[in-house]
TIDO-756795 format. One line per 8 residues: number of its first residue (from 0); for each residue z, x, y of N, C-alpha, C. Coordinates in Angstrom, 1 decimal. Atoms other than C-alpha are relative to their C-alpha. Example, Ala and Ser with C-alpha at 12.3 -4.5 7.8 and 13.67 -1.06 7.14 Angstrom:
! residues 2
0 = 0.0 0.9 -1.2 7.8 12.3 -4.5 0.0 0.9 1.2  0.0 -0.9 -1.1 7.1 13.7 -1.1 0.8 -0.8 1.1
END
This chain:
! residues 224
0 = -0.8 1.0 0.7 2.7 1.8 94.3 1.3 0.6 -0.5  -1.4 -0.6 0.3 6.2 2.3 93.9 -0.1 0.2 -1.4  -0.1 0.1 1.3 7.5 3.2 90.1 1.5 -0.7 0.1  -1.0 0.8 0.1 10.3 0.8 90.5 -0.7 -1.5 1.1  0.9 1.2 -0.9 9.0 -2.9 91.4 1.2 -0.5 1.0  -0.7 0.2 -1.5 10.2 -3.5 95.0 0.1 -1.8 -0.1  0.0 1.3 -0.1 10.9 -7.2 94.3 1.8 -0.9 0.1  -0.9 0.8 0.2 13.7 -10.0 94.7 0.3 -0.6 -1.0
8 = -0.1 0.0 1.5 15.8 -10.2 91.9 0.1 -1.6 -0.4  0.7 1.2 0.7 15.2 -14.0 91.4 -0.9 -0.3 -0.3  1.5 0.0 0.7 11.7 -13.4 91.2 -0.2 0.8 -1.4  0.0 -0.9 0.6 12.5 -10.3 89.0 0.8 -1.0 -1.4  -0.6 0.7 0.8 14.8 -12.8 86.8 -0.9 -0.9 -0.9  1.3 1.6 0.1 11.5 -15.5 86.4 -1.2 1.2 -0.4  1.5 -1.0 0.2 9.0 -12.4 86.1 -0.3 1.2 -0.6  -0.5 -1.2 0.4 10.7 -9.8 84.1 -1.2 0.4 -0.8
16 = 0.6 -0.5 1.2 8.4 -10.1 81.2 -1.3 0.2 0.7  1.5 0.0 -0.9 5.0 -9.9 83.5 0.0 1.9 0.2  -0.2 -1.7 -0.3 6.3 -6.3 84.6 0.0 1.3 -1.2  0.2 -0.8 0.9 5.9 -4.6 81.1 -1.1 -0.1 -0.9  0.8 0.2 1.0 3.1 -6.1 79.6 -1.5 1.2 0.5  0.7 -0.6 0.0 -0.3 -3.8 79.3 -0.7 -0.6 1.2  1.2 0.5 -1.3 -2.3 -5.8 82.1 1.1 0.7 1.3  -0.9 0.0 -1.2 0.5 -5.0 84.8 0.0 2.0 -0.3
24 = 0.0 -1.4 -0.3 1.2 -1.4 84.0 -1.3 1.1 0.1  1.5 0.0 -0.3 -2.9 -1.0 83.7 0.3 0.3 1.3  0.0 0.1 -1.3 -2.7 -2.4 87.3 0.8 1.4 1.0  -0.9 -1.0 -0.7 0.2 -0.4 89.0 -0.9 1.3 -0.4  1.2 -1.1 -0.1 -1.8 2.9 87.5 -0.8 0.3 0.6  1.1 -0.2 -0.4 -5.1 2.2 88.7 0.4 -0.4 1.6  -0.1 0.1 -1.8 -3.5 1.7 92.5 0.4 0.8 0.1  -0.8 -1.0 0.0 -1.5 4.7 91.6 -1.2 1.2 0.7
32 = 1.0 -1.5 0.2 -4.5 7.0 91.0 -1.1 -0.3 0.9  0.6 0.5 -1.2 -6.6 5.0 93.9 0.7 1.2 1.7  -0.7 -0.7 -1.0 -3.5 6.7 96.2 -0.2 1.3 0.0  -0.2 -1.4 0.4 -3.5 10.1 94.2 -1.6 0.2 0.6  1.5 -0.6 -0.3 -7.4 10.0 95.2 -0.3 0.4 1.4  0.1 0.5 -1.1 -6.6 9.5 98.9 -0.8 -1.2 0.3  0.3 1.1 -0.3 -7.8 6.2 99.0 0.8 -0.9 1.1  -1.3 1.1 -0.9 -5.8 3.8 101.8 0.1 -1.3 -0.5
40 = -0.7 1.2 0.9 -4.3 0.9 100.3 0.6 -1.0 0.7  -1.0 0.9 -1.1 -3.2 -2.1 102.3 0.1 -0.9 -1.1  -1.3 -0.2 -0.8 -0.3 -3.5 102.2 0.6 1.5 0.1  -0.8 -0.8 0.0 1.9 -0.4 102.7 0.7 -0.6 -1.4  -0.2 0.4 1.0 3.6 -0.3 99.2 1.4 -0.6 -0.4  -0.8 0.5 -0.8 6.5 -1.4 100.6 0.1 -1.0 0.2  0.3 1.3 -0.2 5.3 -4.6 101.1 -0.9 -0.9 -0.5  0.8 0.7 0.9 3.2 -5.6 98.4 0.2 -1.1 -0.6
48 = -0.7 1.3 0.5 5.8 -8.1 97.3 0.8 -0.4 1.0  -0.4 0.1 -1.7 6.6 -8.7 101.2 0.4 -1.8 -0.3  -0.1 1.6 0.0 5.8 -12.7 100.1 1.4 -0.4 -0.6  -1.0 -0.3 0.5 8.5 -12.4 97.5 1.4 0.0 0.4  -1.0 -1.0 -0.4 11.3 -10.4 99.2 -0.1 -1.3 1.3  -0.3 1.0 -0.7 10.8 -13.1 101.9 0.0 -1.2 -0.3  0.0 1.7 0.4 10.7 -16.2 100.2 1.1 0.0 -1.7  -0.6 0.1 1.9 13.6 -16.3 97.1 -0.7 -1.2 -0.6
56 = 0.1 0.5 1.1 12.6 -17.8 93.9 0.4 -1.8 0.6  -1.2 1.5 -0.4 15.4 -20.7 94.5 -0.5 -0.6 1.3  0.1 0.6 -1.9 13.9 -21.1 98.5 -1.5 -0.9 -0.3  1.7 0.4 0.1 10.1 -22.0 97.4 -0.1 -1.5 0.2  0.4 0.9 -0.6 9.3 -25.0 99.1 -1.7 -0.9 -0.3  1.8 0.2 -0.2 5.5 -24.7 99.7 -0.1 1.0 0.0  1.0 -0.9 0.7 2.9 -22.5 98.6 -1.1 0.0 0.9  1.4 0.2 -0.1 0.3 -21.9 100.6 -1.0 1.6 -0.5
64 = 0.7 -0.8 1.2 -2.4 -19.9 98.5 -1.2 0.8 1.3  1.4 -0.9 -0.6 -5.0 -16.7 99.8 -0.2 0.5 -0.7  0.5 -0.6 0.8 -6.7 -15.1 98.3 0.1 2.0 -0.1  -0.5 -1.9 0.6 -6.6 -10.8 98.8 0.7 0.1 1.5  -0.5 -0.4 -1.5 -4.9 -8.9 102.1 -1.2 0.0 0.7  0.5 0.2 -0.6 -6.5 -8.4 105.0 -0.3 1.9 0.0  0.9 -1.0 0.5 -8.7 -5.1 104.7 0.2 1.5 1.5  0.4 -0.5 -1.1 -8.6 -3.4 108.1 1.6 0.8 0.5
72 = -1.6 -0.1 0.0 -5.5 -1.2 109.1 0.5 -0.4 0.9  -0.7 0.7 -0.6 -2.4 -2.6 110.3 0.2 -1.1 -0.4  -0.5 1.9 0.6 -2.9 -5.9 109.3 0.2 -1.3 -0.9  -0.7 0.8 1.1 -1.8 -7.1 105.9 1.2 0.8 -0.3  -1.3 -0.3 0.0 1.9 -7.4 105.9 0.6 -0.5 -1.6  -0.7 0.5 1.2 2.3 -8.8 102.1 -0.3 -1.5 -0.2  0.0 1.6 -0.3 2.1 -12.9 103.6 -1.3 0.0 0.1  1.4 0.4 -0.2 -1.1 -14.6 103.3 -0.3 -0.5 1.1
80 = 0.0 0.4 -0.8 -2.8 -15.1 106.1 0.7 0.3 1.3  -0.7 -0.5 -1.0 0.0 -13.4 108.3 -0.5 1.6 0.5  0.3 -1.2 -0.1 -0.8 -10.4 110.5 1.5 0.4 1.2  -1.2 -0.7 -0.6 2.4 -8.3 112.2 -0.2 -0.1 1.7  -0.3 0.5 -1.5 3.2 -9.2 116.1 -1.3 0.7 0.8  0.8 -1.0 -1.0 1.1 -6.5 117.7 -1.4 -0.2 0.1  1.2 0.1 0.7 -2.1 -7.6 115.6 -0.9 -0.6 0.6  0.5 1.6 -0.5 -4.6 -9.9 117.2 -0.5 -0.6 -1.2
88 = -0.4 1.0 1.0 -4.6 -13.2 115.6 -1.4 -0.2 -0.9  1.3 0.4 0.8 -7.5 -13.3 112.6 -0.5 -1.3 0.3  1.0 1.2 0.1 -10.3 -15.9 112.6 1.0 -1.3 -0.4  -0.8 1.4 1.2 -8.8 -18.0 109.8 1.1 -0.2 0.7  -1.8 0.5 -0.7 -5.2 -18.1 111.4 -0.3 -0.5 1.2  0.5 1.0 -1.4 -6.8 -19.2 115.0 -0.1 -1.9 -0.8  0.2 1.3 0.8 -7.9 -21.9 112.7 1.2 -0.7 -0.4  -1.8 0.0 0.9 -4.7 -22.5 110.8 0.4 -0.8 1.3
96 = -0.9 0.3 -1.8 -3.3 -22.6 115.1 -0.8 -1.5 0.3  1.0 1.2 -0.6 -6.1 -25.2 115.9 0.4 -1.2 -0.8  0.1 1.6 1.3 -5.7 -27.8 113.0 1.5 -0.5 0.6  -1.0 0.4 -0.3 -2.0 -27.6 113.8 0.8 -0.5 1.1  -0.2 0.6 -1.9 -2.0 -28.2 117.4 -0.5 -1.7 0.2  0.7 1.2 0.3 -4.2 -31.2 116.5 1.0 -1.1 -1.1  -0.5 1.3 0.5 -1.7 -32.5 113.7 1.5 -0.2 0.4  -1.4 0.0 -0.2 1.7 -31.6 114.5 0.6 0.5 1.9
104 = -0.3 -0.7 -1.5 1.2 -30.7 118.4 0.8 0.6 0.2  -0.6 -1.4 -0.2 1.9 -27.1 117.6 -0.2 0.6 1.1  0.1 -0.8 -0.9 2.1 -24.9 120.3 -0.2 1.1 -0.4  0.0 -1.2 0.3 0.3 -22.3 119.5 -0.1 1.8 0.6  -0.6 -1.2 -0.8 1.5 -18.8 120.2 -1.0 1.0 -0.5  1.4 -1.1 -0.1 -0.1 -15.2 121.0 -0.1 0.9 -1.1  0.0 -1.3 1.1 0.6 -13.2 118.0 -0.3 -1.1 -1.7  0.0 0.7 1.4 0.2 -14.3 113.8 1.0 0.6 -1.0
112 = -1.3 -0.6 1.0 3.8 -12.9 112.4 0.2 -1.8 -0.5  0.2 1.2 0.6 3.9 -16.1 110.0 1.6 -0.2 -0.6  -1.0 -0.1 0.7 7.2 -14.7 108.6 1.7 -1.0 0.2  -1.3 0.9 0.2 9.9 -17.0 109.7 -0.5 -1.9 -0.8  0.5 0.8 0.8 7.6 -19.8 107.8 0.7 0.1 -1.5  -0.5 -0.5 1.3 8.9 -17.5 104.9 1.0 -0.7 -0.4  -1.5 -0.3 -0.2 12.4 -17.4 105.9 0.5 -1.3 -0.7  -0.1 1.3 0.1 12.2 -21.5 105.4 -0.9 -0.4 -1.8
120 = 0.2 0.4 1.5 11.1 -21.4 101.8 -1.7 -0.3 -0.2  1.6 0.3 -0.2 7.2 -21.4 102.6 -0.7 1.9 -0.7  0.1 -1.5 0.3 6.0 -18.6 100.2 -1.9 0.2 0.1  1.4 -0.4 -0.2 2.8 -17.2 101.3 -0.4 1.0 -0.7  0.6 -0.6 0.7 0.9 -16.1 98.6 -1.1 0.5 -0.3  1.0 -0.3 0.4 -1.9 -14.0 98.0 -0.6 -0.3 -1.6  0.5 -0.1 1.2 -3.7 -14.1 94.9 0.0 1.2 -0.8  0.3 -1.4 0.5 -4.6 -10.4 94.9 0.6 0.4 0.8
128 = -0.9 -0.8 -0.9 -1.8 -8.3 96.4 -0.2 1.3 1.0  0.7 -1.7 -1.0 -3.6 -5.2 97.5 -1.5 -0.3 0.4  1.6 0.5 0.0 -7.0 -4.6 98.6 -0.4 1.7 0.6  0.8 -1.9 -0.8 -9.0 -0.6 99.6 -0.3 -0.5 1.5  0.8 0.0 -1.3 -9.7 -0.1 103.1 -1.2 -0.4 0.3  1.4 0.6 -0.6 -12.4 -2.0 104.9 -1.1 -0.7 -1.3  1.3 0.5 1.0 -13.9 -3.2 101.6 0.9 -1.3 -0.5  -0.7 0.7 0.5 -12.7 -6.7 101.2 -0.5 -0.6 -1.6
136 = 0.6 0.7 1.5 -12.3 -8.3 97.3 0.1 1.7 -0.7  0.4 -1.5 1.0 -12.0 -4.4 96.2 0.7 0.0 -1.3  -1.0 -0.2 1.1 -8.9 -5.1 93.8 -0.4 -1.4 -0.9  0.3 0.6 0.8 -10.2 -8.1 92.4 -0.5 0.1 -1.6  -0.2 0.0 1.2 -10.3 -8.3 88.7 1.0 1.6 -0.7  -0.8 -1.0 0.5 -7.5 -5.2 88.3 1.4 -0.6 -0.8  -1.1 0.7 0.7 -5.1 -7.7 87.1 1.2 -1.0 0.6  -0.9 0.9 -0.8 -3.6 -9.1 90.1 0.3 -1.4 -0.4
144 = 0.2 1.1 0.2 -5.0 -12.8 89.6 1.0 -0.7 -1.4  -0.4 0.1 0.8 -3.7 -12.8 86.0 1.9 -0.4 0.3  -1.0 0.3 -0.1 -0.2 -12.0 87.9 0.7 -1.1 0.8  -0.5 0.8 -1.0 0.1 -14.4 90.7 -0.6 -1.5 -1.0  0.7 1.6 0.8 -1.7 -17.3 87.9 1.9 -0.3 -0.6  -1.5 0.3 0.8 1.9 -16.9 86.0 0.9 -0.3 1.1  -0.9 0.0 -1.0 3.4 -16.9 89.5 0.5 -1.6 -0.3  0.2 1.1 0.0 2.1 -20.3 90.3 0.3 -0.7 -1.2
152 = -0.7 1.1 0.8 3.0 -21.8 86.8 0.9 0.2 -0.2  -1.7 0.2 -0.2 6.1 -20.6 86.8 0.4 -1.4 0.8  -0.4 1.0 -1.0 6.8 -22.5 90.0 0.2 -1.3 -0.4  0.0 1.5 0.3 5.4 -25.6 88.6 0.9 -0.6 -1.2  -0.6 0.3 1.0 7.0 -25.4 85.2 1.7 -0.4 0.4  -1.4 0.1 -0.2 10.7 -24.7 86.5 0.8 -0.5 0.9  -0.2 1.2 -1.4 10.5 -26.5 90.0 -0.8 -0.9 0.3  0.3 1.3 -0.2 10.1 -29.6 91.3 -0.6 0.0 1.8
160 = 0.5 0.9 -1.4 8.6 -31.5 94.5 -0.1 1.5 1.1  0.7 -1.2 -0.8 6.8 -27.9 96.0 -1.5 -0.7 0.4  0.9 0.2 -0.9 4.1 -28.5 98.1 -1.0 0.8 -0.1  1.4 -1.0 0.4 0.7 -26.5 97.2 -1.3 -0.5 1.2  0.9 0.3 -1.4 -1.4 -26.2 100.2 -1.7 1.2 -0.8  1.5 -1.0 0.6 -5.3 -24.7 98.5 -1.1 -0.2 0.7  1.3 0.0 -1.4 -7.8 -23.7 101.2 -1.0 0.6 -0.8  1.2 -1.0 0.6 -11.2 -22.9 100.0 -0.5 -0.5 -1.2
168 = 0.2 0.2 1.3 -12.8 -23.2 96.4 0.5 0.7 -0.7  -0.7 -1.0 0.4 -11.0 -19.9 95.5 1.2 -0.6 -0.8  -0.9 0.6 -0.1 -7.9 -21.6 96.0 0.3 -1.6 -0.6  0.3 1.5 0.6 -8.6 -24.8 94.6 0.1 0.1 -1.4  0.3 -0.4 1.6 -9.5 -23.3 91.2 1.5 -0.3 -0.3  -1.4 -0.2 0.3 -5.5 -22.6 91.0 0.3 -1.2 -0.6  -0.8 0.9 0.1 -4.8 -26.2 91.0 0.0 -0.7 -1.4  -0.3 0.0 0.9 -5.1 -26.7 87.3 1.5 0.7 -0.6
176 = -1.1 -0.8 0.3 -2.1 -24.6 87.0 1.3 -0.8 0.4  -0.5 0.8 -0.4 -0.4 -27.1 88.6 1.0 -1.5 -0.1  0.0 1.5 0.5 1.6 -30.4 87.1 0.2 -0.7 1.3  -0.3 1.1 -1.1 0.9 -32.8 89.5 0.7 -1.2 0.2  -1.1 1.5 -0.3 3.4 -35.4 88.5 0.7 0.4 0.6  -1.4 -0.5 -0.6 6.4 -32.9 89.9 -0.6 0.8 1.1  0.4 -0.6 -1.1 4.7 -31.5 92.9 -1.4 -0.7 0.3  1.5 0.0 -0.9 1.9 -32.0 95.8 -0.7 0.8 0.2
184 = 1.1 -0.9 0.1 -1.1 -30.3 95.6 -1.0 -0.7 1.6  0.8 0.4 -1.4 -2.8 -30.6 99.1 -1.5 0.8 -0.4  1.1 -0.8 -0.4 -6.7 -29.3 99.3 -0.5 -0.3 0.9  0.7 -0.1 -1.4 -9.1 -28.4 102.2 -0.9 0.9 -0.5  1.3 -0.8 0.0 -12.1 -26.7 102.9 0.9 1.6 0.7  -0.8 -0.9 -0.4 -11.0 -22.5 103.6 -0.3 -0.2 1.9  0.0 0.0 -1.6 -10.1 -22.4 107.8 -1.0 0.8 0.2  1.3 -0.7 -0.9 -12.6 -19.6 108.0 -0.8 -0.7 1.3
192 = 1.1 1.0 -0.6 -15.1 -20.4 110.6 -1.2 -0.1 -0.9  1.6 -0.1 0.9 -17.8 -19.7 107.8 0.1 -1.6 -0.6  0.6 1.2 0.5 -16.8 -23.2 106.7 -0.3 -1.0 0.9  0.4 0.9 -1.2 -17.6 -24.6 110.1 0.5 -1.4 0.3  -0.6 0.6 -0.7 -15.2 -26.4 111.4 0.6 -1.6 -1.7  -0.2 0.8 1.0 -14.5 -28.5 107.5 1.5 0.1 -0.3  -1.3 0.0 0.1 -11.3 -27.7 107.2 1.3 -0.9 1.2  -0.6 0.5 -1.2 -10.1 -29.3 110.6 0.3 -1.8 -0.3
200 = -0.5 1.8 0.6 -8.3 -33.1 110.2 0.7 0.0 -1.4  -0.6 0.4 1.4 -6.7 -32.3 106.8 1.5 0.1 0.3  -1.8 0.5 -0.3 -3.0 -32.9 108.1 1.2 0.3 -1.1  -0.9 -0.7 1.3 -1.5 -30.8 105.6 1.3 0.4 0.6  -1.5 -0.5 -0.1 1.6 -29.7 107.4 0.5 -1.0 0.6  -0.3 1.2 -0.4 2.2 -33.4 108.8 0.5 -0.9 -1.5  -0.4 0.4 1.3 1.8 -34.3 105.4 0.8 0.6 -1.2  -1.3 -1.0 0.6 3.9 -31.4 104.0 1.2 -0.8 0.4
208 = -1.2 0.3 -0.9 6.9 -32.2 106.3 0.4 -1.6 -0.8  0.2 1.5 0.5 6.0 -36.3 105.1 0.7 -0.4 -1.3  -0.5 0.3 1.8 6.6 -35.6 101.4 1.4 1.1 -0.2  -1.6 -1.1 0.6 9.6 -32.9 101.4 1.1 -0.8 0.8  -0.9 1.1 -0.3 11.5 -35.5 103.5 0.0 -1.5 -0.9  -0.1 0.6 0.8 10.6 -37.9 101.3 0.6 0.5 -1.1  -0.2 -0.3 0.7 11.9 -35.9 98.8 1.8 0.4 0.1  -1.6 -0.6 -0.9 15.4 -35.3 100.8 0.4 1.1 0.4
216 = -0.1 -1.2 -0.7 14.6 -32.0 101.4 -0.9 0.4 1.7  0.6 -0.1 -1.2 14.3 -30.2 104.5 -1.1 0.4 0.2  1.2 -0.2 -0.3 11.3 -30.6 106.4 0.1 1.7 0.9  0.2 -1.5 -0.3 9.6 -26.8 107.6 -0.5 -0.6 1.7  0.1 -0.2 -1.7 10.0 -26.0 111.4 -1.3 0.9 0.0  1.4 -0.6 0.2 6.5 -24.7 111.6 0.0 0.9 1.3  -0.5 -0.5 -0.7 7.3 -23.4 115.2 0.0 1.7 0.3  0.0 -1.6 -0.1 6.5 -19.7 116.2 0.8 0.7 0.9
END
């Protein structure tokens, strides 16, 4: 973990106070001294706040929520749910490809770089930013959740007509954090296949695109 937070300074402007308080510098430590142990650490640390640094503050659109990285090396780049060109495409994101071919007759492509989703103000958020090698859920209760909870009310508190896309019951929980008069809160069952096929028919990015044009903003080229 870096000792300077690798973040975008609109986020850094909205999150200043989160970066000094006892739970956060707790956190950064105990990933610190995870590294100093030789432990492997995904994301690269570099790209911890990868969601961030690709989505400004001012761009946030839609939110779609995960829960930790993806555990295995190479393939958590920072974006939920996204794995880097070379990667083959996780379970859940085949899924993600499927639902969307079905609502928005995506054409779905061979890799899962999610990142120009970012570029368009789609901030792909984890919950828990890091995670130990091969052991998924490892960082869970180190303080993350605590940081990305303030993320999400920020958002809601200081912007309007964002789009909250929550897969799962994980992700669901969040949606108290939420004022749902000034934003859309979408839920679904999580794409895994462990939820067997429940998640499929929720027309969440037909109905994203539906309400951010209704709102006069531009609708997201979902497009890979």
């Amino acid at each position: 973990m870096p000792q300077k937070i690798n973040i975008h300074p609109s986020w850094y402007a909205v999150l200043e106070q989160e970066f000094t308080k006892a739970y956060f510098l707790s956190l950064t430590q105990k990933i610190k001294q995870e590294i100093l142990l030789g432990q492997k650490i995904y994301p690269p640390g570099k790209l911890i706040f990868n969601a961030f640094n690709s989505c400004h503050f001012d761009s946030v659109k839609v939110v779609i929520l995960g829960q930790d990285p993806y555990h295995n090396p190479g393939e958590a780049m920072g974006l939920s749910f996204s794995v880097p060109k070379k990667i083959k495409t996780p379970p859940s994101l085949k899924n993600i490809y499927k639902e969307m071919h079905q609502d928005i007759e995506f054409e779905i492509p061979s890799h899962g770089d999610l990142s120009p989703w970012a570029q368009q103000g789609v901030l792909l958020l984890n919950a828990i930013l890091t995670v130990e090698h091969k052991k998924a859920g490892s960082h869970r209760k180190l303080g993350w959740e605590r940081f990305t909870d303030t993320v999400i009310h920020v958002l809601s508190e200081r912007k309007e007509n964002i789009v909250f896309m929550l897969w799962g019951n994980f992700a669901k929980s969040k949606a108290s954090l939420i004022n749902k008069k000034k934003h859309l809160v979408l839920e679904a069952a999580h794409p895994s296949p462990l939820a067997r096929g429940a998640f499929f028919n929720c027309k969440h990015f037909s109905k994203t695109n539906n309400y951010l044009l209704s709102k006069g903003l531009k609708s997201i080229d979902w497009v890979l």
